[in-house]
MARPA-701204 format. One record per residue (C-alpha): residue number from 1; residue in three letters; z, y, x. Coordinates in nm, 3 decimals, decimal comma. Example, Ala and Ser with C-alpha at 12.3 -4.5 7.8 and 13.67 -1.06 7.14 Angstrom:
SITE; resi; resn; Z; Y; X
SITE; 1; ALA; 0,780; -0,450; 1,230
SITE; 2; SER; 0,714; -0,106; 1,367
# end
This chain:
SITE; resi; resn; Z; Y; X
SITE; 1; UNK; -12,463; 5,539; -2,673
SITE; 2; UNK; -12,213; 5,732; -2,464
SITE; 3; UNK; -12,093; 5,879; -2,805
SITE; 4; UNK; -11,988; 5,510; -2,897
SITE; 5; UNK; -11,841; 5,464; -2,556
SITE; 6; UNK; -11,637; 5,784; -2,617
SITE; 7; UNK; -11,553; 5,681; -2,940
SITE; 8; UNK; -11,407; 5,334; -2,805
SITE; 9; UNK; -11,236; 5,492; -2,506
SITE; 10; UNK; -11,025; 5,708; -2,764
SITE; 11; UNK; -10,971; 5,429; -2,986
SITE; 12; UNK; -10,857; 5,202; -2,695
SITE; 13; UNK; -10,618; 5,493; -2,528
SITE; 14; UNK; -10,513; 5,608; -2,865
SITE; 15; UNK; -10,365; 5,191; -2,971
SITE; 16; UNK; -10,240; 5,194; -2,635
SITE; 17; UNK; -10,031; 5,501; -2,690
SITE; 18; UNK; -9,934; 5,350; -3,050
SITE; 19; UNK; -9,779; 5,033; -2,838
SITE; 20; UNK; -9,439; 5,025; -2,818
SITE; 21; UNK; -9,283; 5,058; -2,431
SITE; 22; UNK; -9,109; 4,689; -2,442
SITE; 23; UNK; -9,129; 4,635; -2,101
SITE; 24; UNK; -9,391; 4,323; -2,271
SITE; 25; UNK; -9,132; 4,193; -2,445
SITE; 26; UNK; -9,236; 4,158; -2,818
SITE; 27; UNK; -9,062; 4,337; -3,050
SITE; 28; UNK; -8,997; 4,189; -3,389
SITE; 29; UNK; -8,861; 4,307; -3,723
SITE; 30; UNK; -8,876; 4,031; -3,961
SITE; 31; UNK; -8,491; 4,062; -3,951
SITE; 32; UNK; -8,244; 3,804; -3,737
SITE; 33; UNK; -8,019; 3,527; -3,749
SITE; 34; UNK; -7,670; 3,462; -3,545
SITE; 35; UNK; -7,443; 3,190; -3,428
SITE; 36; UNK; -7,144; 3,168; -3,189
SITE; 37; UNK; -7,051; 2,906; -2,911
SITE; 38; UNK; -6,713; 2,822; -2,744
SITE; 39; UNK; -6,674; 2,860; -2,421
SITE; 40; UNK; -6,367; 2,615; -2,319
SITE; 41; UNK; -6,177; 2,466; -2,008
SITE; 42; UNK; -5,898; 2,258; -1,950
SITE; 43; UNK; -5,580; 2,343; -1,723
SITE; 44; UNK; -5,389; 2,032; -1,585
SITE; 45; UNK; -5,050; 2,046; -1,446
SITE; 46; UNK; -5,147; 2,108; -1,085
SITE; 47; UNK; -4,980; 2,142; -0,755
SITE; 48; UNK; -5,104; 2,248; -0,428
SITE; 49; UNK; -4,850; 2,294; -0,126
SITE; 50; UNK; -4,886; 2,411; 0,232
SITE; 51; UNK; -4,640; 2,480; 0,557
SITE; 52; UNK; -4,584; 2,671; 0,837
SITE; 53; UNK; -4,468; 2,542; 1,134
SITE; 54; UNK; -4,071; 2,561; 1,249
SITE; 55; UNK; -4,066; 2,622; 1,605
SITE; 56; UNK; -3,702; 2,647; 1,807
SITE; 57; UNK; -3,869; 2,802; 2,117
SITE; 58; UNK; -3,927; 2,684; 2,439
SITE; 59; UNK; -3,704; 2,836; 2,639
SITE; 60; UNK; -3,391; 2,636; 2,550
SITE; 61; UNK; -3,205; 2,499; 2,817
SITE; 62; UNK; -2,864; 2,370; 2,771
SITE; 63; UNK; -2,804; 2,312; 2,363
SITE; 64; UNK; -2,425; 2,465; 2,341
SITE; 65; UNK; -2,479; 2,605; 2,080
SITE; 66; UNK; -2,682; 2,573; 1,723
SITE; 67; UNK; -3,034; 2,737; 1,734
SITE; 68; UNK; -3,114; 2,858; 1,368
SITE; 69; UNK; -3,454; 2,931; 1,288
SITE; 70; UNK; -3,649; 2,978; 0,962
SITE; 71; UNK; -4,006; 2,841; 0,842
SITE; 72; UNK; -4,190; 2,867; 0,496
SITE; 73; UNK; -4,376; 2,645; 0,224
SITE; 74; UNK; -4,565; 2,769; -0,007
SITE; 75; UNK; -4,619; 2,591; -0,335
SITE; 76; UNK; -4,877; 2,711; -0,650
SITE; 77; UNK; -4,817; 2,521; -0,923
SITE; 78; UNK; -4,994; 2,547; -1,294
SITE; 79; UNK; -4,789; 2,788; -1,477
SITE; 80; UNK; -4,439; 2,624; -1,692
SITE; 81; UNK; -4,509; 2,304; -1,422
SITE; 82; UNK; -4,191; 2,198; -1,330
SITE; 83; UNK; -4,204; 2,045; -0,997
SITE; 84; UNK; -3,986; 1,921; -0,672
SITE; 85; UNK; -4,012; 1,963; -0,326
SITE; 86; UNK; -3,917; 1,712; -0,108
SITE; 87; UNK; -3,913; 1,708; 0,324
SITE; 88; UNK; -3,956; 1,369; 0,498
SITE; 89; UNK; -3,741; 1,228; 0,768
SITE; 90; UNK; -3,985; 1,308; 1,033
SITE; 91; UNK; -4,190; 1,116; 1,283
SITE; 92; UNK; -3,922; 1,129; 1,511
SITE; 93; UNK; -3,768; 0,790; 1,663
SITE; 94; UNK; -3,450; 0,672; 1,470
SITE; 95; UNK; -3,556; 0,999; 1,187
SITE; 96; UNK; -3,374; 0,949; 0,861
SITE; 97; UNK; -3,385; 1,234; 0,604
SITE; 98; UNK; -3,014; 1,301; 0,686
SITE; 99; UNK; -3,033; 1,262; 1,017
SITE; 100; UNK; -3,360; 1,422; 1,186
SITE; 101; UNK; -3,460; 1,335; 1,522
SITE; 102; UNK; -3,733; 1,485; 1,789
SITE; 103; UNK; -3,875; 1,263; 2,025
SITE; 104; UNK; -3,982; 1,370; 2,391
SITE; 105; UNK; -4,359; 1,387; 2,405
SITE; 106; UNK; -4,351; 1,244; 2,803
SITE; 107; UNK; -4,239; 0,932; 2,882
SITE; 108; UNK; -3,929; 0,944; 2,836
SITE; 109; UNK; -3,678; 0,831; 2,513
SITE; 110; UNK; -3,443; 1,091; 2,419
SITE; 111; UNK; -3,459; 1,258; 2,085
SITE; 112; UNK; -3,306; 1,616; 1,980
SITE; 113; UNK; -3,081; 1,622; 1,669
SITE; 114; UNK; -3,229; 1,866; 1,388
SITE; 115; UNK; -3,112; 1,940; 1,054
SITE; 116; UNK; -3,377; 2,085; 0,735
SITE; 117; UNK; -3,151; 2,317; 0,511
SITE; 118; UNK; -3,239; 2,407; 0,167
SITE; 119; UNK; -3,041; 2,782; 0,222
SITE; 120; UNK; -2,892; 2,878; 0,542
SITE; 121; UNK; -2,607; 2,722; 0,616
SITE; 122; UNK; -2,641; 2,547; 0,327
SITE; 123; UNK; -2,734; 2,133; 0,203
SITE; 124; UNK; -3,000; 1,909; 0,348
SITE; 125; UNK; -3,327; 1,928; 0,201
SITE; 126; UNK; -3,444; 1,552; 0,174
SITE; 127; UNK; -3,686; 1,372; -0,017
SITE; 128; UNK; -3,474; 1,197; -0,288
SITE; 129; UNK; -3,603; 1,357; -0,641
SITE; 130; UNK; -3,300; 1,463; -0,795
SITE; 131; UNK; -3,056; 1,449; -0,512
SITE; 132; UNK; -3,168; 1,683; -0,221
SITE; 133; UNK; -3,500; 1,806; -0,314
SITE; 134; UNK; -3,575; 2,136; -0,429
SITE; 135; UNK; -3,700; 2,207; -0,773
SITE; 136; UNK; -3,853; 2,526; -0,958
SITE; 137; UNK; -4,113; 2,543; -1,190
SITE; 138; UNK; -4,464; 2,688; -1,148
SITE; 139; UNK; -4,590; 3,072; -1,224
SITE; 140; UNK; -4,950; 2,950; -1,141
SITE; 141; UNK; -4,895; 3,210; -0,805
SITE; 142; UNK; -4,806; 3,109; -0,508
SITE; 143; UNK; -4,416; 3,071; -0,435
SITE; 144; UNK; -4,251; 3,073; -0,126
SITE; 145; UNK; -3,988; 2,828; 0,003
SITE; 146; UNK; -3,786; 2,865; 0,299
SITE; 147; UNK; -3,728; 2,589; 0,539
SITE; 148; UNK; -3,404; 2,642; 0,763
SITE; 149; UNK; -3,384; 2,465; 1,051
SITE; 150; UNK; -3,096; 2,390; 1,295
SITE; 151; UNK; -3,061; 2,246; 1,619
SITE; 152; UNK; -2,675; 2,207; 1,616
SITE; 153; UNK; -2,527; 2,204; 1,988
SITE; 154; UNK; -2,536; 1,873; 2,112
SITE; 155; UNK; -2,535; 1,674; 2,476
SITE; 156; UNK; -2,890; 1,781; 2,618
SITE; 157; UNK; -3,117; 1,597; 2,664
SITE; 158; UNK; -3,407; 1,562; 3,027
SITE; 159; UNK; -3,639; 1,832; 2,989
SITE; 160; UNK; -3,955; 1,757; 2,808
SITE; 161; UNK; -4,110; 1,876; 2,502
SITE; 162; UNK; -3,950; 1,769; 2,188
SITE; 163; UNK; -4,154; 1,707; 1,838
SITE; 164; UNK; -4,149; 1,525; 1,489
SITE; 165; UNK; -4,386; 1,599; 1,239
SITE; 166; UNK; -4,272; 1,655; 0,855
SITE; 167; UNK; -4,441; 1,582; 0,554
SITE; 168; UNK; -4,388; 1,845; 0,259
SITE; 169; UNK; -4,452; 1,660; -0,073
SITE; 170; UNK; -4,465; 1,835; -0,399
SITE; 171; UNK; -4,386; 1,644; -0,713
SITE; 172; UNK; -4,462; 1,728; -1,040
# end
């Protein structure tokens, strides 16, 4: 009886040692078969835009002369998108897009005159597709746009702080 057992135990250890090291997997080699699959997506013509803000300071006092300051947009459109940028009048009171005005946030009424150039020195930047907005066309990277901004010298106004928010809109 313990020759049997002996007998077994070899059999068993010596099928073991004939298995394969598959990790269990099965292994098979009645040969194989293929096929492919597309993998696919769809790019749009696509915009996304952002801005900085365009501070003058706050240390002005008596606006004799222009205060010229710079801010940034940044646009990523799809790449070959051609797209415009255009600049609102503002929120300010009496705002047009040639004519930008800041309102006092206290109580009182006066506005500050402002101008949005598209270069320095250089035309307003409006929102008139075609007239004064800016146009480019995407790389599908992020490109950057500068915003000038003047305060030109003008009669000043009672001290307060001065605001009007823009809206950046990117057309494509």
């Amino acid at each position: 009886m313990l020759h049997r057992l002996l007998n077994r135990t070899t059999a068993i250890a010596t099928m073991i040692a004939l298995l394969p090291l598959t990790g269990g997997a099965a292994v098979y080699s009645n040969g194989s078969k293929t096929t492919t699959f597309d993998v696919t997506v769809t790019i749009i013509a696509d915009c996304t835009i952002s801005a900085n803000p365009l501070d003058f300071g706050s240390s002005q006092g008596v606006l004799s002369s222009a205060l010229n300051v710079n801010s940034s947009l940044l646009v990523t459109c799809t790449n070959t998108t051609p797209y415009n940028v255009g600049l609102s009048a503002g929120t300010g009171t009496g705002s047009t897009a040639s004519a930008r005005l800041m309102s006092g946030t206290g109580a009182n009424t006066s506005t500050v005159a402002f101008n949005l150039n598209q270069t320095a020195g250089g035309g307003n930047w409006g929102n008139t597709q075609g007239t004064d907005t800016r146009s480019s066309t995407g790389t599908g990277s992020a490109q950057t746009l500068t915003v000038y901004g003047v305060v030109p010298a003008q009669a000043t106004p009672q001290p307060d702080a001065y605001k009007s928010t823009i809206t950046a809109t990117v057309y494509f």
